[in-house]
C-alpha positions as a printed Julia matrix, in Angstrom:
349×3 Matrix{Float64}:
 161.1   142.55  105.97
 160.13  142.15  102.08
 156.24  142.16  101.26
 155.68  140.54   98.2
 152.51  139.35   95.85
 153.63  135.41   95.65
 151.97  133.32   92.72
 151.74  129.52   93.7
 149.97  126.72   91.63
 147.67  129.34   90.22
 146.76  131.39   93.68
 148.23  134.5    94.64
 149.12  135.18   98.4
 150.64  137.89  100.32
 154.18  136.92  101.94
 156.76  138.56  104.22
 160.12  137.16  103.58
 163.68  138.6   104.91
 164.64  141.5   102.49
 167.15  139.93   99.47
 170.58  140.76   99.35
 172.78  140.43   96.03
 174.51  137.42   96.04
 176.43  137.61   92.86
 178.92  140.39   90.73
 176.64  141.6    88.62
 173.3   141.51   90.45
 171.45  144.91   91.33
 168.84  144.79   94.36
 165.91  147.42   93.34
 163.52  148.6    96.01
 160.61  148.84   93.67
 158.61  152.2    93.74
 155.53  151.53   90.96
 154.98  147.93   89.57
 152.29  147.77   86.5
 149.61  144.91   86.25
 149.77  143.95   82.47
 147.06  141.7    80.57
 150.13  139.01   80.35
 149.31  138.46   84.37
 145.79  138.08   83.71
 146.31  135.76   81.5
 148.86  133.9    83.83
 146.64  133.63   86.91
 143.98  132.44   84.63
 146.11  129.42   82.98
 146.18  131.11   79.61
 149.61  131.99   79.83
 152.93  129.91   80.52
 154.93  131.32   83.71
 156.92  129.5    86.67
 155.13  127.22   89.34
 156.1   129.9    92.34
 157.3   133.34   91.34
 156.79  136.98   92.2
 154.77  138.38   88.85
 155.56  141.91   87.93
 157.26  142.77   84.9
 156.71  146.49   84.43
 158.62  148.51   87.32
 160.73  151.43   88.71
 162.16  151.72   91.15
 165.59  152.85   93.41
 169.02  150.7    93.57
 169.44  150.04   96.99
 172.52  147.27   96.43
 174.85  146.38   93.92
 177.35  143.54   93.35
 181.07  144.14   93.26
 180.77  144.11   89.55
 178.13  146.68   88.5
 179.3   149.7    87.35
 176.59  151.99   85.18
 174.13  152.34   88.23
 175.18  153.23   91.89
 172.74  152.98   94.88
 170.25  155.86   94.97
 169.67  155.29   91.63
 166.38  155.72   90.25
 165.95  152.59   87.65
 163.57  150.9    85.57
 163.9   146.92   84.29
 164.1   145.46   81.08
 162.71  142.15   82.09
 163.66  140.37   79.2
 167.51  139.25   78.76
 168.98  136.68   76.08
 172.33  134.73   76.09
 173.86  136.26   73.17
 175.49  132.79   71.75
 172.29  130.99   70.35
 170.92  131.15   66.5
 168.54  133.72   67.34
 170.59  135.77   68.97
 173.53  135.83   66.61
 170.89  136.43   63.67
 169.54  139.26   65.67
 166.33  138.42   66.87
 167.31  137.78   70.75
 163.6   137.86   71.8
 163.29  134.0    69.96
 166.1   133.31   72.41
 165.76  129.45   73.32
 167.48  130.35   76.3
 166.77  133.71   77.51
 163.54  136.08   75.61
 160.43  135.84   76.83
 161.53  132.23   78.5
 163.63  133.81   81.54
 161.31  137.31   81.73
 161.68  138.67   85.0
 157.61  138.76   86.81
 157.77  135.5    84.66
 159.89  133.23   84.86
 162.16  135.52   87.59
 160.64  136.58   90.78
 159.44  140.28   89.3
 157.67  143.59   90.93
 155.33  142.88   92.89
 157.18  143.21   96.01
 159.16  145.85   98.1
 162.16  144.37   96.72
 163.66  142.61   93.22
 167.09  141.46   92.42
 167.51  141.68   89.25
 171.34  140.84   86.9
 172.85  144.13   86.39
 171.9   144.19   82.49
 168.37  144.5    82.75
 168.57  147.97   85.23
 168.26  151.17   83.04
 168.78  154.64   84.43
 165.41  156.61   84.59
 165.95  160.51   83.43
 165.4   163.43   85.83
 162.49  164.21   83.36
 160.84  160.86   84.15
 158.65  160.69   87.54
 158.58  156.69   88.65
 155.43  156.35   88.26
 156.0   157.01   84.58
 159.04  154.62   84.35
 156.33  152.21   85.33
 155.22  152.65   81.64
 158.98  152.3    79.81
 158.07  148.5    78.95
 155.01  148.21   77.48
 156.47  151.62   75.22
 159.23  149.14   74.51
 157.25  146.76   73.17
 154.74  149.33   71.74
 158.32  150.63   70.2
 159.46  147.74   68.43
 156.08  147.53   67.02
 155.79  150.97   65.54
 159.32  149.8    63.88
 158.05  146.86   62.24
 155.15  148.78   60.58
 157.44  151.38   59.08
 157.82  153.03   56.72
 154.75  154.7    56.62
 153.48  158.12   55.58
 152.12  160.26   58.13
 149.36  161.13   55.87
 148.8   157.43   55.95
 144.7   156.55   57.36
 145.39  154.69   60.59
 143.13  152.49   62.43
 143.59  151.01   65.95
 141.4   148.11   66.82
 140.69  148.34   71.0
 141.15  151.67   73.46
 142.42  149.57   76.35
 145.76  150.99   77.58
 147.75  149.58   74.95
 145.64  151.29   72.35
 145.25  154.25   74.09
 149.32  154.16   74.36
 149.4   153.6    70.66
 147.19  156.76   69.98
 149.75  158.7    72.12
 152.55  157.28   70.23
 151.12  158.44   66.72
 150.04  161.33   67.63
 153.72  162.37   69.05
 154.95  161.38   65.5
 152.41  163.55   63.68
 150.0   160.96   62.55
 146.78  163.12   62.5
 144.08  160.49   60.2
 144.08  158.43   62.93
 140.74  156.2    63.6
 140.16  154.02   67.44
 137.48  151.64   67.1
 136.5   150.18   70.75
 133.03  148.48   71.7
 133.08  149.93   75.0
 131.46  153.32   75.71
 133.82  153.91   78.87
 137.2   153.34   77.05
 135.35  154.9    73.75
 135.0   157.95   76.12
 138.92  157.63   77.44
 140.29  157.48   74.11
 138.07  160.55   73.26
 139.53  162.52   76.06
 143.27  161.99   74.96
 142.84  165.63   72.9
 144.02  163.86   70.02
 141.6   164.71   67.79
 141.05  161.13   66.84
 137.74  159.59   65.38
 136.76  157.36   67.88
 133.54  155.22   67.27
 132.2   151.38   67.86
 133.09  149.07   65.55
 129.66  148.96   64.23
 129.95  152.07   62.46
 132.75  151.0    60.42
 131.36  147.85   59.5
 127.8   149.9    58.07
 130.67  152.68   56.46
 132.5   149.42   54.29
 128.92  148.38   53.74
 128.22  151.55   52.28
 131.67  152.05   50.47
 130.86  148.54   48.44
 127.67  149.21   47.49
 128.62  153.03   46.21
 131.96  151.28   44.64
 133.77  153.45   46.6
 137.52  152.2    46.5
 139.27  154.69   48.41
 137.38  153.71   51.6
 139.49  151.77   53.97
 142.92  152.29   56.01
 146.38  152.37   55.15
 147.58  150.41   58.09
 145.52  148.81   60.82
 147.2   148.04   64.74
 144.99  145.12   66.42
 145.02  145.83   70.21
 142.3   144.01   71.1
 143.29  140.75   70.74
 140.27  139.51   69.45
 139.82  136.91   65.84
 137.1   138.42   64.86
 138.19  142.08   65.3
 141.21  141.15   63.41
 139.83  138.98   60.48
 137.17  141.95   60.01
 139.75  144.94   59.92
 142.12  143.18   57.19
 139.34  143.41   55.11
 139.06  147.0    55.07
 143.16  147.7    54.29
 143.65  149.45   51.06
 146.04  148.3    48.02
 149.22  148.07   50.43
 147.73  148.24   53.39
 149.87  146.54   56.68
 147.85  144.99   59.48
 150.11  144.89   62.57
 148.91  142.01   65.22
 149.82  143.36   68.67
 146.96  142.29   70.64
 148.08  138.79   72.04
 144.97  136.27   70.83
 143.94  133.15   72.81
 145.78  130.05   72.05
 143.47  127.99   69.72
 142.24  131.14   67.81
 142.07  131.31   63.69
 140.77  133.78   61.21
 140.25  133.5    57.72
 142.46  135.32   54.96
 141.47  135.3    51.67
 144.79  134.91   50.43
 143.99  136.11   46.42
 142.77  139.55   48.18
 146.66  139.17   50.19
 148.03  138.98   46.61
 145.96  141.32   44.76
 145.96  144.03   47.24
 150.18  143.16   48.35
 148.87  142.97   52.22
 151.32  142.75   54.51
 150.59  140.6    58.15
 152.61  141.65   60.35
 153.63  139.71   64.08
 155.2   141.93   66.54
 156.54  140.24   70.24
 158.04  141.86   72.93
 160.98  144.28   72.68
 164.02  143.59   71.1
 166.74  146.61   71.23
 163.98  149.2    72.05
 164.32  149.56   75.76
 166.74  152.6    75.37
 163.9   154.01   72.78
 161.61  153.91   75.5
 162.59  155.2    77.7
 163.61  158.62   75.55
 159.98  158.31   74.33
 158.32  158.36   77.64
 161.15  161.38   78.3
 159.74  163.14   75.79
 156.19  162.21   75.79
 155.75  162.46   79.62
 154.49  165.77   80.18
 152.12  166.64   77.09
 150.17  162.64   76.89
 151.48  160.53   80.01
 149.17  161.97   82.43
 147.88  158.74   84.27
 144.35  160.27   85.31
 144.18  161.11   81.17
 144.45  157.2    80.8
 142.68  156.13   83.29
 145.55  154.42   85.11
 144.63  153.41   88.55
 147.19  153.27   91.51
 146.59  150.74   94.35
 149.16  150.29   97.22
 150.47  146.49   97.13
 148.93  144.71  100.18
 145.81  145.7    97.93
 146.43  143.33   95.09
 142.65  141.96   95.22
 141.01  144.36   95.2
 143.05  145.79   92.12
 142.69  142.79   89.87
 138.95  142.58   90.75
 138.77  146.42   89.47
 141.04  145.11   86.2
 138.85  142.27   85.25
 135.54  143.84   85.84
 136.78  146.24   83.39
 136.46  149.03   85.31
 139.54  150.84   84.68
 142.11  149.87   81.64
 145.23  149.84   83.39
 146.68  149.6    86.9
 149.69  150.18   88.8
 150.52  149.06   92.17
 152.57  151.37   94.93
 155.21  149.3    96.34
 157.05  151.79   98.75
């Protein structure tokens, strides 16, 4: 039998169903090993986010092929795999301009742990082009990490170029910004600041060994303070990545960009949020606002990165990743919103 986390009209139940079977070409069936919880599924079980009536979430997984249609031919069983849960159809506007993850059709509108029953279960079938081969190099509990460094990805290649001299500033030290301060870090950005009103995720971010500057927001308000009133110019930050997700955070932190200065909006903001720009300062100072969704043509990046990355800053005790087996679901998304930890994964073997 297949154990599964089911969302249904909003409530999430445990379910034993008979375990899937492909039942077309090009499908893969993936016994699922480590499925992430992401801040997209709180938002879904709290309403905040659009998803189908009854599906399986999970969207961040690894796992092992244990079927595969007559048609599939880059994975065999006993694979190890990870999923790309977003596909496109290749034929619309977006698509043929290059931007597949506007897809009408397919981007973030058929997402697998979506839209698609996902990875929170024993078992996922999944079409052959969203499985990935994991490296040898790659445990699967680190797979489990491959998306969000997809998206993460893209979003470091929408902000380039940029110097790594450049003064860096990362709004939030929740796992995405504490994934972000990896990232730099394994590029050789070194003036790297993490602002975070939390002491426990100030205190995570401070044991990554990066060497960052990591302080409450607070302080950097009462530094711009002080960098006005000395006409001191130079103060401020060369390119500023909002993980926090919050207006205010956001609106606050464009102000303190220098002459040229990028502000990169990766933090996903509530629905009827606004800031204000003032838009003489955009001009004046050539700021650049920058939007950065999902992860179009970065999967394969990611999972290199994560190749490369895994031994020296993906340690999941170093980012305070939790692991909870699946029939534990509760009591892991009680830990998540409380705040407790900043990122969770659940065992599904």
């Amino acid at each position: 039998m297949n154990t599964a986390v089911q969302l249904w009209d909003g409530q999430l139940s445990i379910i034993s169903t008979p375990i899937p079977h492909v039942s077309a070409p090009n499908e893969v069936l993936v016994k699922v090993a480590f499925s992430g919880i992401c801040g997209t599924d709180l938002h879904i079980l709290a309403g905040e986010f659009p998803s189908a009536k009854c599906v399986i979430l999970g969207h961040e997984f690894a796992g092992v092929v244990s079927e595969i249609g007559s048609d599939v031919k880059a994975v065999s069983v006993g694979d190890r795999v990870v999923i790309n849960p977003n596909t496109n159809c290749g034929r619309c506007s977006f698509c043929q301009k290059g931007q597949p993850h506007f897809c009408k059709t397919g981007g973030i509108r058929s997402t697998v742990g979506i839209w698609r029953n996902g990875g929170w279960s024993q078992y996922c079938r999944v079409s052959a082009e969203t499985v990935h081969a994991v490296p040898p190099q790659i445990t699967l509990r680190q797979a489990a990490l491959v998306e969000p460094y997809s998206c993460i990805a893209h979003g470091f290649d929408l902000l380039m170029p940029l110097a790594t001299s450049s003064n860096v500033l990362i709004c939030g030290s929740g796992i995405i910004g504490l994934l972000w301060a990896c990232l730099l870090h394994f590029h050789g950005y070194r003036k790297v600041t993490i602002s975070e009103v939390s002491e426990r995720r100030r205190n995570l971010a401070s044991g990554l060994d990066t060497g960052y500057q990591v302080v409450h927001p607070e302080v950097l308000v009462n530094n711009a303070k002080e960098a006005k009133v000395s006409g001191d110019d130079s103060w401020g930050f060369d390119a500023v990545v909002d993980c926090s997700g919050t207006p205010a955070a956001i609106e606050q932190a464009i102000k303190w960009l220098r002459y040229g200065g990028k502000m990169l909006v990766f933090g996903c903001c509530p629905k009827e949020s606004s800031i204000k720009i003032d838009p003489l300062e955009v001009c004046v100072k050539e700021l650049k606002i920058i939007g950065s969704l999902i992860n179009p043509f970065t999967f394969p990046k990611a999972i290199q990165l994560v190749k490369d990355m895994a031994e020296k800053y993906l340690n999941y005790d170093k980012l305070g990743i939790a692991v909870f087996d699946l029939p534990n679901y509760q009591s892991a998304l009680d830990a998540l919103s409380r705040a407790e930890i900043p990122k969770l994964c659940l065992r599904c073997e």
